[in-house]
C-alpha positions in Angstrom: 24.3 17.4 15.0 23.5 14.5 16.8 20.3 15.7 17.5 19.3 16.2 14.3 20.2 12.3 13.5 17.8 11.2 16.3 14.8 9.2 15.2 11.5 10.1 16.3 8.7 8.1 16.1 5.0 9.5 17.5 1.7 7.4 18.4 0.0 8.3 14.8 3.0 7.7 12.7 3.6 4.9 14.2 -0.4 3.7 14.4 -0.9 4.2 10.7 2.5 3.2 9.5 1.8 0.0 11.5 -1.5 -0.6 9.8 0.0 0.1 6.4 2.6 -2.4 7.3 -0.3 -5.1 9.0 -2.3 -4.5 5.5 0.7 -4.8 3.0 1.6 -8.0 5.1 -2.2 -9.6 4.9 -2.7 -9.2 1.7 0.5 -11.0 0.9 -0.6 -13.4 2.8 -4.3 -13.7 1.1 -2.5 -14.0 -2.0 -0.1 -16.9 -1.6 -3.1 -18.6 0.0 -5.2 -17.8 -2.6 -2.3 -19.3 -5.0 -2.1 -22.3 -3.3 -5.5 -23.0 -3.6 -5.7 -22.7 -7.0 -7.6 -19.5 -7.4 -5.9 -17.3 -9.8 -3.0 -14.4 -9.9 -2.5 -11.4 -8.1 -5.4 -9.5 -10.0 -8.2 -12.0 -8.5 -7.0 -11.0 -4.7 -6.2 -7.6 -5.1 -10.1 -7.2 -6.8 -10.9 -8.6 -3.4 -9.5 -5.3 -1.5 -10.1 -2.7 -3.9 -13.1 -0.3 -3.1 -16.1 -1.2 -5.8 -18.9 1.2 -4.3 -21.4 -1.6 -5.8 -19.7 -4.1 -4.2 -20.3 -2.2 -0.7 -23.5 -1.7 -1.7 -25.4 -4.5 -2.9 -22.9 -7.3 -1.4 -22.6 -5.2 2.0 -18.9 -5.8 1.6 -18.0 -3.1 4.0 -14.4 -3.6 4.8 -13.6 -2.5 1.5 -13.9 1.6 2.7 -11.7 0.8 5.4 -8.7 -1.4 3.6 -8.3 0.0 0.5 -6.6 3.0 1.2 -3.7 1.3 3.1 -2.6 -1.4 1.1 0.0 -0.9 -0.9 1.4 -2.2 -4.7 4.7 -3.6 -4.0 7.2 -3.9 -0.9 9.1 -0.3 -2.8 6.0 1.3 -3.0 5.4 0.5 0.6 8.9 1.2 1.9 9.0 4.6 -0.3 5.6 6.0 1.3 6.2 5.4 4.7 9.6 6.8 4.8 7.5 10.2 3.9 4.8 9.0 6.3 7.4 9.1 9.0 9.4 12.4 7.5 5.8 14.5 7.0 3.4 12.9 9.5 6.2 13.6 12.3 6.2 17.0 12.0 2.2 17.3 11.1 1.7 16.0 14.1 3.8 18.2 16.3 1.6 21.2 13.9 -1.9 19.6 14.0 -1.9 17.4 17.9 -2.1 13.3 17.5 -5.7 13.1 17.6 -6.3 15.7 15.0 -3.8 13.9 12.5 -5.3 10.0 13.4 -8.7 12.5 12.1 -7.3 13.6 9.2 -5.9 10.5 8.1 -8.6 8.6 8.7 -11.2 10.9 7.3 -9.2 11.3 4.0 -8.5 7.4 3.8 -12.3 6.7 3.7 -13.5 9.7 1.6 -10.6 9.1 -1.0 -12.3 6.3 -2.7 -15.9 7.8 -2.4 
């Protein structure tokens, strides 16, 4: 029984959980800044993450394929997916291998808004 109680924790969950976490946490950050200086709500700095393909394109805005997939739209929506990140990605990776996962979650972050 105790066993089952244990909490495990592997290198991918806890890599992408962490950058979840890191992006959730920045763009908090970008938005009270953003506040403070006067430029507008919470639309204005979330249009500044989103993935716009002609925004990647013609403005060569390229961190937008990379940080889009991880942020998140509140603190419950964060806390709710990455208690089933840690509960599925867990026991995927025990399945797949860790470097396979990192692939797979990678690959499908970046081709999700293409």
């Amino acid at each position: 029984m105790l066993n089952m109680l244990r909490m495990e924790i592997s290198a991918v969950v806890l890599f992408v959980g962490g950058l979840c976490v890191f992006a959730s946490t920045l763009e908090l950050f970008t938005h009270l800044s953003r506040l403070v200086a006067g430029y507008g709500g919470r639309a204005a700095n979330e249009l500044h993450w989103c993935l716009f393909p002609e925004s990647i394109l013609l403005h060569r805005q390229l961190w937008r394929i990379f940080t889009a997939p991880f942020f998140h739209a509140g603190f419950l929506h964060l806390v709710l997916n990455m208690l089933a990140w840690w509960q599925m990605g867990i026991i995927l990776e025990r399945i797949m291998g860790s470097l396979e996962l990192l692939f797979l979650v990678l690959t499908s972050a970046v081709l999700s808004g293409v």
